[in-house]
C-alpha positions as CSV (number, residue, x, y, z in Angstrom):
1,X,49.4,12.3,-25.1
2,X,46.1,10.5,-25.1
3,X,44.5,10.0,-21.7
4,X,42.5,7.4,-21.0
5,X,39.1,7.9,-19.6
6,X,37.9,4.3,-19.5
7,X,38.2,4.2,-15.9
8,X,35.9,7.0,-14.7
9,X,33.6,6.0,-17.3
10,X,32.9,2.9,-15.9
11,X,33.2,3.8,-12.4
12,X,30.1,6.7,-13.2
13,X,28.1,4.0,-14.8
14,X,29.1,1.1,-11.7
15,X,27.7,4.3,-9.9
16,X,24.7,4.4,-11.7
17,X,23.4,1.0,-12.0
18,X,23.9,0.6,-8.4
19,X,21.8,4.0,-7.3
20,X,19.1,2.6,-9.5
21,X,19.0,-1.1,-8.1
22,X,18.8,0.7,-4.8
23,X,16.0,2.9,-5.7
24,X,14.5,0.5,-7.8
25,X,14.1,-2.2,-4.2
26,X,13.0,0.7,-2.3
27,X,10.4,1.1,-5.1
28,X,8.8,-2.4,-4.4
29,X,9.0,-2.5,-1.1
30,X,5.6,-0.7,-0.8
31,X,3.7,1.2,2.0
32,X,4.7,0.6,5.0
33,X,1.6,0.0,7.3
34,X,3.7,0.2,10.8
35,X,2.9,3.8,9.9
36,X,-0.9,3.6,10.6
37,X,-3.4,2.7,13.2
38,X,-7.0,2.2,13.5
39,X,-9.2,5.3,14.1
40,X,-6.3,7.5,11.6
41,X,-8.4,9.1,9.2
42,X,-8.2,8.9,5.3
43,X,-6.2,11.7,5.0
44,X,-3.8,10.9,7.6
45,X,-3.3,7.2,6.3
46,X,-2.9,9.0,2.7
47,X,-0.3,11.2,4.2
48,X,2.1,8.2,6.2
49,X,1.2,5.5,3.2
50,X,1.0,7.7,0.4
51,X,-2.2,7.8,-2.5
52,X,-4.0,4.6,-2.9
53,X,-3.5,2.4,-6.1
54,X,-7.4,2.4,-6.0
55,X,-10.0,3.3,-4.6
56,X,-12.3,-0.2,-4.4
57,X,-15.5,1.0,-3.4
58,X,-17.4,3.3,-1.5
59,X,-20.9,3.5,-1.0
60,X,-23.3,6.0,1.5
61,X,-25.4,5.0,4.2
62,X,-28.1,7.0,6.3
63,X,-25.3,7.4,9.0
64,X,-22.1,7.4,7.2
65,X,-19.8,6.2,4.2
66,X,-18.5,2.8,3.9
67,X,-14.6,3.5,1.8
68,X,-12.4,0.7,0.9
69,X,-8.6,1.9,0.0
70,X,-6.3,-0.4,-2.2
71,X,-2.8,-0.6,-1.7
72,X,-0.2,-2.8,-3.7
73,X,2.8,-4.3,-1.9
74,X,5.7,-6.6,-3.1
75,X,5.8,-9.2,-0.7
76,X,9.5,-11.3,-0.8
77,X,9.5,-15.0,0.1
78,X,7.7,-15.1,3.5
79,X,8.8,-18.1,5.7
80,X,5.6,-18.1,8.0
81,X,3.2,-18.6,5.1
82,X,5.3,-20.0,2.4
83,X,4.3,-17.2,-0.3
84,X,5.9,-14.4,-1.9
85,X,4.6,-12.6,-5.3
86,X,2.6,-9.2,-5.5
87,X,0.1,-8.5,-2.7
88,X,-2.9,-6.6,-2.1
89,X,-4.4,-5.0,1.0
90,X,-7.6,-3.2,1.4
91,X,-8.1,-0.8,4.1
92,X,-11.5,0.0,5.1
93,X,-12.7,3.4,6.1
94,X,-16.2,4.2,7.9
95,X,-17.3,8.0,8.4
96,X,-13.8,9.0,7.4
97,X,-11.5,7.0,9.9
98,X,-9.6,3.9,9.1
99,X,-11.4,0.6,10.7
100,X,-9.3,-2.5,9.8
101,X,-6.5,-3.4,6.7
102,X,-5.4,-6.6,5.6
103,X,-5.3,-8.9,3.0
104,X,-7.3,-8.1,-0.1
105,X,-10.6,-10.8,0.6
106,X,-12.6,-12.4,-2.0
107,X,-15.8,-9.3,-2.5
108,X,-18.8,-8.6,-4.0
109,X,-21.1,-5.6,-3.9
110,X,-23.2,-6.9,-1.4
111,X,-20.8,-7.7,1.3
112,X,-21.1,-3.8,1.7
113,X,-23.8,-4.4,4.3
114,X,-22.1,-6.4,6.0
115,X,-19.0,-4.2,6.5
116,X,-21.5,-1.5,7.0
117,X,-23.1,-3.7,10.0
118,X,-19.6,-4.3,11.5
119,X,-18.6,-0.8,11.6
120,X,-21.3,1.3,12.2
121,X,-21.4,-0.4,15.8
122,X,-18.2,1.1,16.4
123,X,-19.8,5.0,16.1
């Protein structure tokens, strides 16, 4: 007698396909940033968010270093602001603690100073 496997064949790969479509959206969902605060340090951000897609800069000053953090994030179709796509967020660090995140802005070298004005008031 021949049996026929066909059916738990199928139902391993049905099995299959669905564990990777489930790990696959949990893969683009990103970082969560609910997870962090302002004043976390680097390595506590690193440890809730996980290691940075890049490091964007980071430059030293008399009374501290100036870090900016890169993070990637699918963002699904977002009501609010009408966009959806890829997005970026920078988080910017100042002597080792976390100052602001958002949305990755348009930079250049020298807005350093003027990140470096704005946070050093905060020490």
């Amino acid at each position: 007698m021949i049996k026929n496997y066909t059916y738990p064949i199928s139902r391993t790969m049905m099995m299959l396909f669905f564990a990777t479509l489930i790990v696959s959206c949990t893969m683009l969902k990103g970082p969560d940033f609910t997870k962090i605060q302002v004043g976390m340090t680097k390595e506590k951000v690193v440890q809730q968010l996980g290691k940075p897609d890049a490091v964007v800069a980071s430059k030293k000053y008399q009374d501290g270093i100036l870090e900016i953090y890169e993070y990637g994030t699918a963002q699904l179709e977002n009501a609010a602001d009408s966009t959806s796509g890829y997005r970026i967020y920078w988080l910017y660090f100042f002597n080792n603690e976390l100052q602001e995140w958002g949305i990755k802005r348009n930079y250049s070298p020298s807005d350093y100073d003027g990140y470096y004005e704005k946070y050093r008031r905060r020490h």
